[in-house]
C-alpha positions as CSV (number, residue, x, y, z in Angstrom):
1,X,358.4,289.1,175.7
2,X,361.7,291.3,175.7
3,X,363.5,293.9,174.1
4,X,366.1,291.2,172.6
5,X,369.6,292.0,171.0
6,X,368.4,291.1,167.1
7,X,366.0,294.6,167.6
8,X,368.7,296.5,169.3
9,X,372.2,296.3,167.1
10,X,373.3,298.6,169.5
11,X,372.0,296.9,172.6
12,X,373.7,293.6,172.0
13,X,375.5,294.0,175.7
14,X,371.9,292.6,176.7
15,X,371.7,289.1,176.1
16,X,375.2,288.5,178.6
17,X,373.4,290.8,180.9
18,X,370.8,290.4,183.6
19,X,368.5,292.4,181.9
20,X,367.1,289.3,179.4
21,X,367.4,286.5,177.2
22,X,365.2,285.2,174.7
23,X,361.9,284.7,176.2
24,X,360.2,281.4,176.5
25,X,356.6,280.0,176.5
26,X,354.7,282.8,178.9
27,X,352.7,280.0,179.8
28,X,355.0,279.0,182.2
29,X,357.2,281.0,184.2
30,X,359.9,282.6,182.0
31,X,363.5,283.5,182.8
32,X,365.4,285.5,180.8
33,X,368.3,286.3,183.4
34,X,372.0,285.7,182.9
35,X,374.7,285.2,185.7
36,X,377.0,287.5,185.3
37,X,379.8,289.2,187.6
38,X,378.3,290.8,190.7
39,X,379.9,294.1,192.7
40,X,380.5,293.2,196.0
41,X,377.8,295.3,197.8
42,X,375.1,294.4,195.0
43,X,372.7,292.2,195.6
44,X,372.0,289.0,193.4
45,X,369.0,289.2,190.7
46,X,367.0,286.1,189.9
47,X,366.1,285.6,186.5
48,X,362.7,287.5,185.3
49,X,359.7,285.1,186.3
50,X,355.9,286.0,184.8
51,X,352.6,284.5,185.8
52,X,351.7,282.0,184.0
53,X,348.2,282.0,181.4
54,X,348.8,285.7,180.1
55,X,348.5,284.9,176.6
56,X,350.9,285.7,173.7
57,X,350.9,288.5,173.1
58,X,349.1,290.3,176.4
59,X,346.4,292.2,175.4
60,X,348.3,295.5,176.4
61,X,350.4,295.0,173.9
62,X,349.4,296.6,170.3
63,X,350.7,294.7,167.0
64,X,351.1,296.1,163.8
65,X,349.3,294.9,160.8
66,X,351.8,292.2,158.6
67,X,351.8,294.7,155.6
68,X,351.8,298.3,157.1
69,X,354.4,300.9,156.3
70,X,352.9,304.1,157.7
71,X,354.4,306.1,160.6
72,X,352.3,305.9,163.9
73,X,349.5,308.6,164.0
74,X,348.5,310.7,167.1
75,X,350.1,313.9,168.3
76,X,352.9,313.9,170.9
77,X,351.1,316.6,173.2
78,X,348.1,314.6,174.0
79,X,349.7,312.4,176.1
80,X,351.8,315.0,178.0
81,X,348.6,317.1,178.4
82,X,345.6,314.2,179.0
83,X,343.4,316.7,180.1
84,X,343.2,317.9,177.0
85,X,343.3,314.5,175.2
86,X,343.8,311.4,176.6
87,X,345.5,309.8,173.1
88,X,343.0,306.8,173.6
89,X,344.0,303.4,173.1
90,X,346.9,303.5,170.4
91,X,346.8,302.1,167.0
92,X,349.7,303.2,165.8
93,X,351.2,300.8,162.6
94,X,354.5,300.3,162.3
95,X,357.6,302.0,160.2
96,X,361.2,301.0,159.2
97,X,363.2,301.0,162.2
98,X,360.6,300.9,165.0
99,X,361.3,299.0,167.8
100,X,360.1,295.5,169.1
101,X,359.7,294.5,172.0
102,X,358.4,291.1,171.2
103,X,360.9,288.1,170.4
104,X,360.4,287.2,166.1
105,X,360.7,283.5,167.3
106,X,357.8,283.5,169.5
107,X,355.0,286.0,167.4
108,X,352.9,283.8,165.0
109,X,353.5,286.2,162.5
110,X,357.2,286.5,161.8
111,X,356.5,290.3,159.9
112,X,354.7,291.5,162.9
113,X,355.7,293.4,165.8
114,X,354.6,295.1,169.2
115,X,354.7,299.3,168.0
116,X,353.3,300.2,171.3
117,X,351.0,299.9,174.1
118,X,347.3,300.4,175.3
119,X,345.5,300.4,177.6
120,X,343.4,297.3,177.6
121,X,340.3,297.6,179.9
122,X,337.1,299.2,178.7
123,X,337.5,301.8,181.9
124,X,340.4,303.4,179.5
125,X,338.0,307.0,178.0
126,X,339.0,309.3,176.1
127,X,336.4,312.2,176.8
128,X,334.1,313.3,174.7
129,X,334.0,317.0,173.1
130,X,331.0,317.8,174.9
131,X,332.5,315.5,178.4
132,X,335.0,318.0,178.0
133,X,333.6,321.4,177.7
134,X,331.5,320.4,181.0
135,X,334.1,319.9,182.9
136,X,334.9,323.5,182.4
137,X,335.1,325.8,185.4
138,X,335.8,329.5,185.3
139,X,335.8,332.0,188.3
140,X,336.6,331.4,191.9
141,X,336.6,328.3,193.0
142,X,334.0,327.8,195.6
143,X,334.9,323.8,196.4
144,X,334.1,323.5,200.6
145,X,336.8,321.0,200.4
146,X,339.4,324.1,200.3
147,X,338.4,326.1,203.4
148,X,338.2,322.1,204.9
149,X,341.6,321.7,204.2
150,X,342.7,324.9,205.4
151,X,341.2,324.5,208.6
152,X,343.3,321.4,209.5
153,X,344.9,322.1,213.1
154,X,348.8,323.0,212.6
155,X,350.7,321.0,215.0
156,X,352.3,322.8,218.6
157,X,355.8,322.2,217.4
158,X,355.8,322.1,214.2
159,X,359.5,320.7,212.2
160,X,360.9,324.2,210.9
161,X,360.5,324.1,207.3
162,X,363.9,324.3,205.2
163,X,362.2,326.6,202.3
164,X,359.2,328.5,201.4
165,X,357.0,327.5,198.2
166,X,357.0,329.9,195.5
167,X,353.7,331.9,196.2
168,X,352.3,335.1,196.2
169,X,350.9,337.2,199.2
170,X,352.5,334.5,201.3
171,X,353.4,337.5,204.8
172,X,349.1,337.9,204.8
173,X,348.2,335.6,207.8
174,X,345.0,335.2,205.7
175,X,346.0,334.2,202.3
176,X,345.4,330.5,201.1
177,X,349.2,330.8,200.3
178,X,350.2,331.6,203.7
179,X,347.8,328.8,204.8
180,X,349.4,326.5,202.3
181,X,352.5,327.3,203.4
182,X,352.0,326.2,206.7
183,X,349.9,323.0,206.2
184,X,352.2,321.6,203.3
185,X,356.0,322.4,204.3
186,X,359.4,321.1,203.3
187,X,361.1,319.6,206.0
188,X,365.0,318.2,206.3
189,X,364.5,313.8,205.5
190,X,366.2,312.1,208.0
191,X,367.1,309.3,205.9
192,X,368.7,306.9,209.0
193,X,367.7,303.5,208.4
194,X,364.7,301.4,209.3
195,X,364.9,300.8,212.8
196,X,364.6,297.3,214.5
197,X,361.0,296.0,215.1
198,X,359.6,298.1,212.2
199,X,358.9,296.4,208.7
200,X,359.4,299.6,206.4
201,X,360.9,303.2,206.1
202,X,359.1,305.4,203.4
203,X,360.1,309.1,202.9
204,X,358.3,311.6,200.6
205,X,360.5,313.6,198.7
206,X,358.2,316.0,196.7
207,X,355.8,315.0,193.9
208,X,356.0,310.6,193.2
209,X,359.3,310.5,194.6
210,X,359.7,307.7,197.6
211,X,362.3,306.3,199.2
212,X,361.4,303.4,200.7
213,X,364.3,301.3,203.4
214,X,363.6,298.2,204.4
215,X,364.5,296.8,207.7
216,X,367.2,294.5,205.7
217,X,368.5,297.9,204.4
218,X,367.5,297.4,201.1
219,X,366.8,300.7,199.8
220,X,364.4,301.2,197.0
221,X,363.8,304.8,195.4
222,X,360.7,305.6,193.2
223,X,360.5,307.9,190.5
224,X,363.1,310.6,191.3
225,X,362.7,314.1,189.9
226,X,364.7,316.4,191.8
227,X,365.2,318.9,188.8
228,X,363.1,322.6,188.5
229,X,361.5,321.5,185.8
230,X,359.7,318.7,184.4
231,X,359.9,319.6,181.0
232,X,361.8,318.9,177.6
233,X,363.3,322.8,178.2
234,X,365.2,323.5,181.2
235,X,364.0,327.0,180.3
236,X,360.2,326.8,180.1
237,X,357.2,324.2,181.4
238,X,355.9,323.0,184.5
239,X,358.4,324.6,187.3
240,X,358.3,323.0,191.3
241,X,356.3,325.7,193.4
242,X,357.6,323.6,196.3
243,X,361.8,323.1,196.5
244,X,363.1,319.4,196.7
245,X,363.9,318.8,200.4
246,X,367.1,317.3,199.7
247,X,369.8,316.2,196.8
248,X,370.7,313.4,195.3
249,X,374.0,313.6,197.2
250,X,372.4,313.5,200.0
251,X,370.6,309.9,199.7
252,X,372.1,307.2,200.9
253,X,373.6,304.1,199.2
254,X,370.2,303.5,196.9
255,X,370.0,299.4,195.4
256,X,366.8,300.0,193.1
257,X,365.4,303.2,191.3
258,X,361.6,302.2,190.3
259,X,360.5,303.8,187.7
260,X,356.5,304.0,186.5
261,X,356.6,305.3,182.5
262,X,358.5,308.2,181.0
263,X,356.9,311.6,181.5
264,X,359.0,314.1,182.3
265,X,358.0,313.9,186.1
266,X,358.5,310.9,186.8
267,X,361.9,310.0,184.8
268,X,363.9,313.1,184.9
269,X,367.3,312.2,183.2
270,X,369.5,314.2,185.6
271,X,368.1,312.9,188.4
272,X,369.1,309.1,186.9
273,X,372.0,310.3,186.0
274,X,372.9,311.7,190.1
275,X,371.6,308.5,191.4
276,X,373.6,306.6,189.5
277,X,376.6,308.5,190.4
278,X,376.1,308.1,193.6
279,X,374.9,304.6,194.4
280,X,377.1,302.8,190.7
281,X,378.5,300.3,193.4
282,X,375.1,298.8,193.6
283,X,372.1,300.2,192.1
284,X,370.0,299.0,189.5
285,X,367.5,300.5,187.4
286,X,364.0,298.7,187.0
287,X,361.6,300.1,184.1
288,X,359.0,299.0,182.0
289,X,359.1,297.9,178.8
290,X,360.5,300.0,176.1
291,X,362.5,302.7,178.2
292,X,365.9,301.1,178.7
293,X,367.3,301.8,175.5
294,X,366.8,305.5,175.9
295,X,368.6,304.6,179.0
296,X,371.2,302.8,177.5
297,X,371.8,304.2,174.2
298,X,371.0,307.9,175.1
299,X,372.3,308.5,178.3
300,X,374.9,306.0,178.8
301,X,373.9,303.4,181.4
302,X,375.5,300.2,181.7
303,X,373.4,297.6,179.9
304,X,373.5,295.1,182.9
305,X,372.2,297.7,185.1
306,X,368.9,298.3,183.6
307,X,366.1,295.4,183.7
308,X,363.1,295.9,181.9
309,X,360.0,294.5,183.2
310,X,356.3,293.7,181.2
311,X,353.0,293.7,183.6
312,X,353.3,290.6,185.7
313,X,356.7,290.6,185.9
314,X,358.7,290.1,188.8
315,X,362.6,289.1,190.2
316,X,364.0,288.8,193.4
317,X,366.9,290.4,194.7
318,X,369.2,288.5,197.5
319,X,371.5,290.0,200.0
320,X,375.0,288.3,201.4
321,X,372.9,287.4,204.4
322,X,370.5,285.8,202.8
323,X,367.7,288.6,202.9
324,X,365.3,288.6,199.8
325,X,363.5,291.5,198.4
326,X,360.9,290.4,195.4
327,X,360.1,294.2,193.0
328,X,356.6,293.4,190.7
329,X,355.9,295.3,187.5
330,X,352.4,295.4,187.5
331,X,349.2,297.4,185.8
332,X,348.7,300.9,185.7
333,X,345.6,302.9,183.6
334,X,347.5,305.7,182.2
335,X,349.9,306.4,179.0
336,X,353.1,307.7,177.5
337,X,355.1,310.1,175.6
338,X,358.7,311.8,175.7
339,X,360.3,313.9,173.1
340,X,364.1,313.4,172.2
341,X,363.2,309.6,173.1
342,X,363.6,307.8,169.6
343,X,360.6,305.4,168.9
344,X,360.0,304.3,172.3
345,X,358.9,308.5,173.1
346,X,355.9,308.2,170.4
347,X,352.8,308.1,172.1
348,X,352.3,304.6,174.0
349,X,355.8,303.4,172.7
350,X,356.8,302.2,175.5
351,X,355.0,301.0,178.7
352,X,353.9,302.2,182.0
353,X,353.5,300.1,185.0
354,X,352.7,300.3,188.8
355,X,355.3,298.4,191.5
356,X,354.8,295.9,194.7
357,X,357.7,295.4,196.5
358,X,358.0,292.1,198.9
359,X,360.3,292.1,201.6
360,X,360.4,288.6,202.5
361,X,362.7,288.5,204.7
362,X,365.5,286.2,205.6
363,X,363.5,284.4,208.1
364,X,361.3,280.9,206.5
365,X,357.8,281.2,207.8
366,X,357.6,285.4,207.9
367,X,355.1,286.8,206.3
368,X,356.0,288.7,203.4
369,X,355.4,292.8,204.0
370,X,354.3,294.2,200.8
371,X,354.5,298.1,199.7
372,X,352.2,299.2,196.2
373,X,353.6,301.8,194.0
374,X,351.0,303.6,192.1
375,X,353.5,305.9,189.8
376,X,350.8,307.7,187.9
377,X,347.3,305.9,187.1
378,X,343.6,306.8,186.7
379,X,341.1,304.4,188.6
380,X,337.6,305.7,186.5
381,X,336.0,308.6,184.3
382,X,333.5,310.5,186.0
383,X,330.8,312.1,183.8
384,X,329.2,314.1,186.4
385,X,330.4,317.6,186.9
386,X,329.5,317.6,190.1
387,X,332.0,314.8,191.1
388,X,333.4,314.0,193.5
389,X,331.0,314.4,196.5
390,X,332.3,317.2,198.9
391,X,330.7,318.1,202.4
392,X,328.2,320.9,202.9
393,X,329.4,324.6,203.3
394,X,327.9,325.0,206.4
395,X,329.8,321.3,207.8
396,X,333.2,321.6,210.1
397,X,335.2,319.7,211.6
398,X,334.0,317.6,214.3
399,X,330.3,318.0,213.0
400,X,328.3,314.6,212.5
401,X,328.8,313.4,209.1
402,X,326.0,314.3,207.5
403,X,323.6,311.2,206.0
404,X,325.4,309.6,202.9
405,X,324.4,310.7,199.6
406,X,323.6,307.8,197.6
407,X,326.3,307.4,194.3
408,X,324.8,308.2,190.9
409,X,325.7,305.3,188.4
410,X,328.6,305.6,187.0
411,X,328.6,305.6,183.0
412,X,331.8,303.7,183.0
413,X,333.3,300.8,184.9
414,X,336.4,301.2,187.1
415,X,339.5,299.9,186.2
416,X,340.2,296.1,187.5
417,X,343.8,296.0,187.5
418,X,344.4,297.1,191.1
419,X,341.9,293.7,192.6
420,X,343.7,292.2,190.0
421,X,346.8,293.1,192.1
422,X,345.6,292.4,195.8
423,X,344.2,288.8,193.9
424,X,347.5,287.8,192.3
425,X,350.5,289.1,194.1
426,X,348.9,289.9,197.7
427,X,347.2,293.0,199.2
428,X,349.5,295.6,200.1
429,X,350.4,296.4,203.8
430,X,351.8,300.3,202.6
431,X,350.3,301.7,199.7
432,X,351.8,304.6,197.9
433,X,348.8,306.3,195.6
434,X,348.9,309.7,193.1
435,X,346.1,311.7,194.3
436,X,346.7,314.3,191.5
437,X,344.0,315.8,188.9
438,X,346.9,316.2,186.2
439,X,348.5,319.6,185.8
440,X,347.5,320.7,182.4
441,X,345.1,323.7,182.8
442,X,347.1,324.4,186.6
443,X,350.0,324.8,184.6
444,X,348.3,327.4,181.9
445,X,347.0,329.1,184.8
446,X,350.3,329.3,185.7
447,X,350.9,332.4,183.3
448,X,347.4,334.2,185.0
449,X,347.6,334.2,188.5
450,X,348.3,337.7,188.7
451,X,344.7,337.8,187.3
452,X,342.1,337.9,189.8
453,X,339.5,334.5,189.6
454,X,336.3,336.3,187.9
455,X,338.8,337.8,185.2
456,X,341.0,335.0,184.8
457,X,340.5,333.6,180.9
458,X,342.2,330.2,182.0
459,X,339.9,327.4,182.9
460,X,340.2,324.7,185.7
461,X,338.7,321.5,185.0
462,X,336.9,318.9,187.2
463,X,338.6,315.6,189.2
464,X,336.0,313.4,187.0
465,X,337.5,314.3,183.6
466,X,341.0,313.1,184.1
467,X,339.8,310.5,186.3
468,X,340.9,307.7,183.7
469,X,344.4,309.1,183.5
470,X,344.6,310.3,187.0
471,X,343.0,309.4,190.3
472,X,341.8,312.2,192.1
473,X,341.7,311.6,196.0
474,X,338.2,310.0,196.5
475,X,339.3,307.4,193.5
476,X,342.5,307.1,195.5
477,X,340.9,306.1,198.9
478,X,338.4,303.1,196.9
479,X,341.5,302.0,195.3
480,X,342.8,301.5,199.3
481,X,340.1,300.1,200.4
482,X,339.9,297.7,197.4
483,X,343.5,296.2,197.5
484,X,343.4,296.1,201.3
485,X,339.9,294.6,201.4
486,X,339.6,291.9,204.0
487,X,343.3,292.7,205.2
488,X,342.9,291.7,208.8
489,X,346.5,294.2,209.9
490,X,346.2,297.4,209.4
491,X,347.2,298.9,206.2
492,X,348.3,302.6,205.6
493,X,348.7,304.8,203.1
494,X,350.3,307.8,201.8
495,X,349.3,310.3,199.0
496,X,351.7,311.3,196.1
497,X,352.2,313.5,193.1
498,X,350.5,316.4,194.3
499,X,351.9,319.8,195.9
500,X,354.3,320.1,194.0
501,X,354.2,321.7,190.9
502,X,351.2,323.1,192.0
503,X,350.8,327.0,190.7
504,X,348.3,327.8,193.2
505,X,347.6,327.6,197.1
506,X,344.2,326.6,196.2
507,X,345.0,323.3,194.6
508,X,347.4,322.7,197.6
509,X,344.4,322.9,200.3
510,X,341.8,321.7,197.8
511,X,343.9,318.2,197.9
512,X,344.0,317.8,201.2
513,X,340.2,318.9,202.1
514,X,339.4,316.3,199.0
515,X,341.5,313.7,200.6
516,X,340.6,314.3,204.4
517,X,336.5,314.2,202.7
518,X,337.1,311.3,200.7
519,X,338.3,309.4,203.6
520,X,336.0,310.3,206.2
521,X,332.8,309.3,203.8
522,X,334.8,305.9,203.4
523,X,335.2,305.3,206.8
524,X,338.9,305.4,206.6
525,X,341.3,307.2,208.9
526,X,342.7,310.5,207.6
527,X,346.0,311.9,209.2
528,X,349.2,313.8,209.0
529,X,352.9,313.1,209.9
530,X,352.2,315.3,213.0
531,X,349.2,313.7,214.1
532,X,351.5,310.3,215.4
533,X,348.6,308.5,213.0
534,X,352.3,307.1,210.7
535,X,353.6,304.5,213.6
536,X,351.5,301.9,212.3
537,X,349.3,301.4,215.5
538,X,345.4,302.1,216.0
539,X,342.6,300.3,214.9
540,X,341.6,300.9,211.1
541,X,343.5,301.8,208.3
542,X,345.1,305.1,207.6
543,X,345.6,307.6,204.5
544,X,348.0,309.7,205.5
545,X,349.5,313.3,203.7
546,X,352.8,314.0,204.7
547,X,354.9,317.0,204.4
548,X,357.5,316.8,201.9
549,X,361.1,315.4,203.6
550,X,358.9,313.9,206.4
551,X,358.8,310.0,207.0
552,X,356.5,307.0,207.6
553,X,357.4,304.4,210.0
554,X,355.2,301.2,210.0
């Protein structure tokens, strides 16, 4: 099921373009590729292929009713702000001139067409009134997990940091933003490329941002936001506390931008736009459903260059040499909204997706090394307030671990997609997981930190309520250990979107305390770049928090 040429008069480019053709039966493998003229240092696309017995439509997908005429309901700030309001499965009905993205000669109703997205697993929750005011917190914040973060041991030679984050009281040795500053730095990337005898090269460039190389020197970068702001306004909204350690000039030759859905943070126009200056030899853009005609239409991209992808999707790239690099769409629990984005910015117009990426290699017989791309996902909404589990005030570093508490039950499932993922594509060796809250009430807060904590009117809320949207760190670890389950080599991973556009030092060292916790009571391996814990050796698996500009070698 594709955005086709007969939906798009303005997209006709598509159908002589690699991005698709008319689809076929999705009951067998699909291809929707056309050969077309190549630049010399691009590498070949296969046609789109998806797994077979997904059902027309998927369930993801939302149809509209044969006769409806009304404009989609829901309001455009609930999915920006899901702590607020998660939007909930959409049932939005179609209007004149909304978009398809479902071929007419393959719906059984020829009147009908996909308005948008949902998603489709009953661990999708949109809170409650009362689920919401509970997760209230005013005052200070009194989590152990922040003085356990702040207590991690700083390294003896620590990389001088390239720029300070944008915090207050920061020359008090004692502050949490001087501690933050110094446990969470920006660093110069050394972006040379994967060396021999290693299978991948990620670097973390602030927030979701990755660049991963692969020893072939395919060079894949996921969802790049280098701007201030991640906003609409250039002028107001969520500003970065912590500078980008780089620009885009400053990458090298880039063959695939990744991107998950279409918030502002994770597809930020001008960074698009830099990449694509930079790297128009070779690069290609791969989104999910509904977002290249913004790309297109709006901001000018050649047609050819952007391939949209539906869950399941896949195509595989080939260099002159024979090297082959296979990019996944896949699931993701989460949702969508831009303004300024024609039908496809409405709330759940258009899709959003997590990535595998397969380098198999040029070599017959070698084991494929696989890298997961979370983007932006929740994992499951926690109802407790008490959520997650944290260690006791009095516990340090070193200390036994005290007994295990035994888990309340949980009054809704997790979500299955990411077993789904290890079951049908492979379990990944690097795993690249949000371990971010969401930002709404940080980013109100934002305008009250000058306010001490028992005054402040701004509320924070807890990791379980936006657990459905966004994974907080202990969600992040289970998802680790589910994907890599029964993984006999090692698997690492590394934490993303978070420490950012944090507004306060507190969320900085609350994340890695929660992280460090979460991984300690699940008997995984909790590092940073310092520690010499991201060289892929030792004996379990590894979470790892880096600094941003610092790299992963595995």
């Amino acid at each position: 099921m594709r955005l086709t040429s007969s939906h798009f008069p303005n997209f006709c480019s598509l159908v002589a373009s690699p991005l698709c053709l008319p689809t076929v039966d999705l009951l067998t493998c699909t291809s929707r590729l056309a050969t077309t003229s190549t630049p010399v240092n691009m590498l070949t696309i296969s046609p789109i292929t998806s797994l077979p017995g997904l059902g027309t439509p998927p369930k993801h997908h939302i149809l509209a009713p044969p006769t409806a005429t009304t404009k989609p309901a829901g309001s455009l700030w609930s999915s920006y702000f899901p702590s607020l309001s998660f939007g909930g499965p959409s049932q939005e009905v179609a209007h004149e001139g909304h978009i398809s993205t479902l071929d007419k000669k393959k719906q059984v109703d020829q009147n009908r067409e996909i308005i948008g997205f949902q998603n489709p697993w009953p661990s999708w929750h949109k809170p409650t009134k009362s689920e919401k005011l509970s997760s209230l917190q005013w005052g200070p914040d009194t989590d152990p997990c922040i003085p356990l973060g702040a207590s991690y041991p700083l390294p003896s030679d620590p990389v001088p940091a390239i720029s300070q984050p944008n915090f207050n009281n920061l020359d008090d040795p004692a502050s949490a933003a001087s501690k933050a500053a110094k446990l969470l730095t920006v660093q110069k990337p050394d972006f040379s490329p994967c060396p021999p005898g290693k299978r991948a090269k990620v670097t973390w460039l602030g927030h979701a941002s990755m660049l991963l190389q692969l020893p072939s020197g395919v060079n894949v970068l996921f969802d790049p936001i280098f701007s201030q702001r991640c906003f609409p306004s250039e002028y107001f909204g969520p500003i970065r506390t912590y500078q980008p350690p780089c620009q885009v000039g400053d990458l090298p030759g880039i063959d695939a931008v990744v991107i998950s859905h279409n918030h502002y943070d994770h597809l930020d126009q001008e960074s698009v736009m830099g990449v694509w200056e930079k790297s128009r030899e070779r690069v290609r853009f791969f989104v999910p459903l509904g977002i290249g005609k913004m790309m297109v239409d709006r901001w000018g991209l050649p047609s050819e260059r952007v391939v949209e992808m539906d869950w399941w999707d896949s195509v595989t790239l080939t260099g002159t040499k024979g090297q082959q690099t296979k990019i996944w769409c896949t699931p993701a629990q989460h949702n969508c909204w831009r303004s300024g984005s024609g039908k496809a910015g409405e709330p759940n117009g258009s899709l959003w997706a997590s990535w595998m990426v397969e380098d198999l290699g040029s070599q017959e017989g070698k084991k494929p090394y696989r890298v997961f791309f979370g983007g932006d996902t929740g994992y499951q909404f926690h109802t407790d307030p008490a959520w997650p589990p944290s260690p006791p005030v009095t516990w340090k570093r070193g200390d036994p671990l005290p007994p295990s508490e035994e888990e309340k039950r949980e009054d809704y499932p997790a979500c299955p997609a990411f077993r789904e993922i290890s079951d049908n594509v492979g379990p990944p060796d690097l795993s690249l997981l949000p371990i971010s809250v969401g930002a709404s009430f940080a980013y109100l807060r934002s305008f009250t930190t000058w306010m001490p904590d028992w005054g402040n009117p701004m509320p924070r809320h807890t990791q379980g309520v936006t657990g459905a949207n966004h994974m907080p760190p202990w969600d992040a670890v289970k998802v680790f250990k589910e994907m890599t389950d029964g993984k006999k080599a090692k698997a690492v991973a590394v934490g993303l979107h978070w420490g950012t556009f944090a507004t306060e030092p507190e969320e900085v060292l609350k994340t890695l305390g929660s992280l460090e916790w979460a991984c300690r009571r699940q008997g995984v391996e909790f590092g940073r770049g310092w520690d010499g814990k991201n060289d892929g050796k030792g004996a379990g698996s590894t979470f790892l928090a880096l600094n941003q500009g610092e790299s992963v070698l595995v």
